[in-house]
N, C-alpha and C positions, 0 to 999 in steps of 0.2 A: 419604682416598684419594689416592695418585699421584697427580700429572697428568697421566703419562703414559696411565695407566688412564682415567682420566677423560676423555682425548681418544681415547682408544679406542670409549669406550660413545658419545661426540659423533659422530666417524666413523661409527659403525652406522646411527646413527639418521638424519643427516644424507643417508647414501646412497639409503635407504627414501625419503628427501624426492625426492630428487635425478630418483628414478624414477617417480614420481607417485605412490606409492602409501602417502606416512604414512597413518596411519587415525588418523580424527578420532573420540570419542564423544561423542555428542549427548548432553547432559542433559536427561532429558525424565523426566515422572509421568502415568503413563496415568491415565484421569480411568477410577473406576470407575461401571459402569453408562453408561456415554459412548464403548463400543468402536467404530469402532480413534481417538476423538482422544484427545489428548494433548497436557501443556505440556510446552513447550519453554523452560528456561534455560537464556537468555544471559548472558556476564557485567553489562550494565547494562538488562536488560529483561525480557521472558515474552512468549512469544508462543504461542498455539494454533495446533496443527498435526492434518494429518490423515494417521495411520502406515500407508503402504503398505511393508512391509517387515518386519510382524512375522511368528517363527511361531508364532505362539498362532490358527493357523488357524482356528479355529470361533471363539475368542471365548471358549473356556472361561473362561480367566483372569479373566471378569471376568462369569460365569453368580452368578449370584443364590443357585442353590444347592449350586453349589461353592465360597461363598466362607461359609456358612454353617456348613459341614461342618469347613472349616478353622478358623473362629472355637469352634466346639463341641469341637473336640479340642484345641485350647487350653485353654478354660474345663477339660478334663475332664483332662489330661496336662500340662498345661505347656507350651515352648515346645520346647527342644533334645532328644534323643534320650537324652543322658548317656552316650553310648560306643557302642561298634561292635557289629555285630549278635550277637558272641561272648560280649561282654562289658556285659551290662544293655538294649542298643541292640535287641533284638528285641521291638517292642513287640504288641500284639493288633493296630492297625493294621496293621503290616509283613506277619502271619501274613494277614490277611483281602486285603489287597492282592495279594499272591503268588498266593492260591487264585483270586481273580479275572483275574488277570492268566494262569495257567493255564487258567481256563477258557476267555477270550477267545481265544485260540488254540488250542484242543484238544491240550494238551499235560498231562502229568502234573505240571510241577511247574515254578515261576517265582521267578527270583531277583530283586531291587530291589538297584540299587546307587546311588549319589551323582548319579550322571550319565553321559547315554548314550554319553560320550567314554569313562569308566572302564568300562562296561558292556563296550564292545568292547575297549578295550585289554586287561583285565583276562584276561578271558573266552581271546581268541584269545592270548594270551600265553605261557598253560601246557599247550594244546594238544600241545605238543611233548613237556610231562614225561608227558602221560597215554597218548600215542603216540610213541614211541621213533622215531626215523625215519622221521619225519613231513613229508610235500612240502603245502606252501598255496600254493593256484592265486589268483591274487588280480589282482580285474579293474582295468584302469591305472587307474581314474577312480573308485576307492575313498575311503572318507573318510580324512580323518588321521590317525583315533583307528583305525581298522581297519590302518592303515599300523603306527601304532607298535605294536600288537600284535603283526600278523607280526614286525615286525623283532625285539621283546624275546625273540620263539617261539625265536630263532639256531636254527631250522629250514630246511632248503631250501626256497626260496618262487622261482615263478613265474609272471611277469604276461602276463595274456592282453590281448587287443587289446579296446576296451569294447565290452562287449555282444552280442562275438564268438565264438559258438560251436566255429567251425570251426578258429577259433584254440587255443581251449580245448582239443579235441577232441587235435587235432595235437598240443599237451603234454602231455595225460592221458596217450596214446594210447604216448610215451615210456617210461613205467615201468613196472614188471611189475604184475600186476594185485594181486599181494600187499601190496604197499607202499602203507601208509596214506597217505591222499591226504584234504584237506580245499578243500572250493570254495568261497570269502567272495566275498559280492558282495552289493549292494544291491537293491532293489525299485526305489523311487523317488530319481533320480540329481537332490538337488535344485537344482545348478547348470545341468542341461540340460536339465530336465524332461520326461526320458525313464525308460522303466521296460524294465527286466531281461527277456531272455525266460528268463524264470525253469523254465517247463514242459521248457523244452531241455536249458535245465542240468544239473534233475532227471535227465532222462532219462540223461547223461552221467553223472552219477556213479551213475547204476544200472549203467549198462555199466561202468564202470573201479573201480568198487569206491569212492567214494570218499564222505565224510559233507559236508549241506551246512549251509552259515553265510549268514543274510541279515540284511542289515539293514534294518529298516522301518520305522525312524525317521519319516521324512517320511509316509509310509503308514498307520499306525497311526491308529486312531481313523478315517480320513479317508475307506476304501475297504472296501467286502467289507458284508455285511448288518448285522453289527453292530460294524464298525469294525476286523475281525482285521488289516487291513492289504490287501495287495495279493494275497498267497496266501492268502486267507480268497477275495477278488471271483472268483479265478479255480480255485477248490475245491482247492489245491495244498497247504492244510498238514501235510499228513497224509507229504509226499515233503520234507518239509523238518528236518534233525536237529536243526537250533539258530534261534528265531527271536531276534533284539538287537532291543527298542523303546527309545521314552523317554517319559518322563511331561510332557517339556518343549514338545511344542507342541503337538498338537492336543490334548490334555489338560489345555493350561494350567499345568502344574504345575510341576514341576523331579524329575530323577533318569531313570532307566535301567534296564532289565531284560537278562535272555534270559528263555527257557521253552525247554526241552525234555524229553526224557524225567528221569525223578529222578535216575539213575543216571551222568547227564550233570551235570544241576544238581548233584548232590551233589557231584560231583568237582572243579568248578567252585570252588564253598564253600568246599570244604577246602583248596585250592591258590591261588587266586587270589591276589595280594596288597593289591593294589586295592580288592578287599572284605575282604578278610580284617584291616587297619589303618586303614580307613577308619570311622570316626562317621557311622551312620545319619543315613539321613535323617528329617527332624524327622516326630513321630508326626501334627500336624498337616497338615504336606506330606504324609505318606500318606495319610492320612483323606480329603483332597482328593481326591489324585488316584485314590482306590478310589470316591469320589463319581462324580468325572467318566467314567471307563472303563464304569460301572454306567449313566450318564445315556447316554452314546455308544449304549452296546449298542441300545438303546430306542427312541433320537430318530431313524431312518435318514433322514430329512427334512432334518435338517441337513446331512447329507453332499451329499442333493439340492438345497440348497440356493444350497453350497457351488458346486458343479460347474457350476452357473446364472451365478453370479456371476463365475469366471474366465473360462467363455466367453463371457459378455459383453464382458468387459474384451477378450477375444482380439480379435474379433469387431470392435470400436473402433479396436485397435491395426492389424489389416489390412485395414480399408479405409484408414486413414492411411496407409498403405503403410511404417508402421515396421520395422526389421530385429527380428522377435521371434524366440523359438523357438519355433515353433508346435505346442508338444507336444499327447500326449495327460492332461497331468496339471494340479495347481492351480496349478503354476510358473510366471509368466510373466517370463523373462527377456530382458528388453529391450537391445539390441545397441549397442555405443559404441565398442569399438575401442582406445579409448585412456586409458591412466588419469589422465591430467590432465584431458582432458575430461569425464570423467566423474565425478570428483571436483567438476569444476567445477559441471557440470548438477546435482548432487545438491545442493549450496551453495545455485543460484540458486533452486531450487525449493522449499527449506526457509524459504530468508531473502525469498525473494518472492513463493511462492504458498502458503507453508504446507503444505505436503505432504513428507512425509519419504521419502524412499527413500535407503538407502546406499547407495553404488558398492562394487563387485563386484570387485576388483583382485586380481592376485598376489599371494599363493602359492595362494589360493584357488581361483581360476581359472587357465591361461595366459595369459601376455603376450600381447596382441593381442587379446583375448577379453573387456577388459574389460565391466561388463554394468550395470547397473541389474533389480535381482530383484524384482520386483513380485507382490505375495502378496495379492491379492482376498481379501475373507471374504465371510461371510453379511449381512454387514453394512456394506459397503462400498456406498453407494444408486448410484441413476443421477444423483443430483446431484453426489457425488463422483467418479463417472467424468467429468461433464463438468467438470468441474473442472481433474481429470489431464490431461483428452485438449487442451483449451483450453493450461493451462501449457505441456504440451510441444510444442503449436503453434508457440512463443513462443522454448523454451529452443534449441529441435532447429533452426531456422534461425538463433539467434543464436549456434549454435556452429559452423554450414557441415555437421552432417551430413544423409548423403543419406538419400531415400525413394522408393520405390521409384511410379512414376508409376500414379497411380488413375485410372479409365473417369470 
């Protein structure tokens, strides 16, 4: 390579340093049957840590009998898929997966793709060949992977103010009502652990004609009677044209859907490129995650469980008088401001109390915003909240920030 190049890719990386925000990855092996600790390599040591920051939200990942389900479709299939779903990659798991994944949300028909970042990108990408003239309303505080879909769609796209109806409204409200219009937007928003008023939206695109897109990533599994997500808890699926999940956290698993009607999915299938050149995902990985989605439906105690345990953590964190966001959801993002600090706190806390949490930094978040995203499970006791609450007694005045004064 140049040198010149070479001091190129140096410059890049060094400016990311510069701003505080390189990103470090932990080497770590979750101890199964041991959710959420986990070891931590160092380069000359190992240490046990206790991960407040995964999203394998319920613990799947590490259920007894979704780890049996994936050992048995191994012994019975092999390991890899052998090609894409066109070509050999469609296995009996794939097919049973999809019907399940359609039933869980009351939709005809559900696609599996590699993962929930290709899910969306893919998905909203060809939106534009299947509707000619096509406008996407797309709320600012959208994921990445729903960003680079719009943009691949090179369809007119405009962004509403988050979780602004009025805002929406006012651009809908711009083009004629004939003109195919699409509204993307999330359920559960998991950097601010706020949720969508989604009943609105609906409502919006019944008045201006337009089809809608959500994503319930973070939701899925985790809300509604048998886990449909956040339009399952509030009886909404039925007003919704396209739902995007993923099989990646509260399922434990790895990969990505939609469901919507067949006619949608098919079109989907056959255009997408995403899916369409992409190597399934492993028949194993399915079998799992058709396990886990099957156990969700069933357990709704776990979700109760769940929802115990972040507001407890809330709960801890303000009478501390810490800066959180005190949503309505499992998210608890703890407030820092600055990303060297905050990269710093996440250091101190790994390397001296054993508790993992990653800092939160740009481009993920805004500058100024950085965060520490703290993810409670079922499983998280009252001895590891005191634990958390004790450390950051420690870390939050040895770095001068403030809290806000308790009775």
């Amino acid at each position: 390579m140049s040198l010149k190049f070479r001091d190129n890719f140096a410059a890049a990386v060094e400016a990311v340093r510069a701003e505080g925000r390189y990103r470090i990855f932990r080497d770590i092996r979750r101890k199964a049957g041991e959710f959420p600790k986990a070891t931590w390599f160092k380069p000359d040591s190992e240490q046990e840590i206790t991960v407040w920051c995964s999203n394998d939200y319920l613990g799947m990942g590490q259920n007894e009998c979704i780890v049996e389900a994936v050992k048995t479709a191994v012994d019975a299939a092999g390991t890899g898929s052998g090609g894409t779903r066109n070509i050999s990659g469609t296995t009996r798991y794939h097919v049973q997966l999809e019907a399940e994944l359609a039933s869980l949300h009351q939709k005809e028909a559900a696609l599996v793709f590699t993962s929930g970042y290709v899910a969306n990108e893919a998905a909203l990408s060809v939106m534009s060949q299947i509707l000619p003239g096509l406008h996407i309303f797309s709320d600012e505080k959208n994921h990445a992977s729903m960003i680079s879909g719009i943009r691949n769609a090179r369809c007119e796209k405009h962004i509403f103010k988050h979780n602004d109806v009025a805002d929406l409204e006012e651009q809908l409200a711009r083009l004629p009502l004939e003109t195919p219009k699409l509204i993307a937007f999330e359920s559960v928003y998991s950097m601010d652990a706020d949720i969508a008023p989604i009943e609105q939206i609906c409502d919006l695109a019944d008045k201006y004609n337009a089809l809608t897109y959500i994503d319930e990533v973070h939701a899925v599994g985790m809300y509604g009677p048998t886990g449909g997500g956040v339009c399952e808890q509030r009886g909404l699926m039925d007003r919704i044209d396209i739902i995007q999940g993923t099989l990646a956290k509260a399922y434990g698993m790895v990969g990505g859907y939609i469901a919507a009607d067949t006619v949608i999915v098919d079109a989907i299938r056959s255009m997408a490129s995403g899916f369409i050149f992409t190597t399934s995902i492993p028949p194993s990985t399915a079998a799992g995650a058709l396990r886990s989605v099957k156990v969700l439906k069933v357990t709704p105690e776990k979700r109760t469980q769940h929802q115990e345990r972040a507001n407890e953590l809330k709960a801890r964190l303000r009478a501390g008088g810490y800066p959180f966001i005190d949503g309505p959801t499992h998210i608890v993002p703890l407030m820092v401001g600055d990303p060297v600090k905050c990269q710093a706190i996440s250091d101190r806390l790994i390397e001296n109390f054993g508790i993992y949490s990653q800092p939160i930094n740009y481009p993920t978040v805004p500058r100024g915003t950085e965060r520490l995203r703290l993810t409670p499970s079922p499983f998280h006791t009252d001895a590891m909240m005191d634990e958390l609450m004790a450390a950051l007694n420690i870390v939050w005045a040895e770095f001068g920030l403030t809290r806000e004064k308790v009775a």
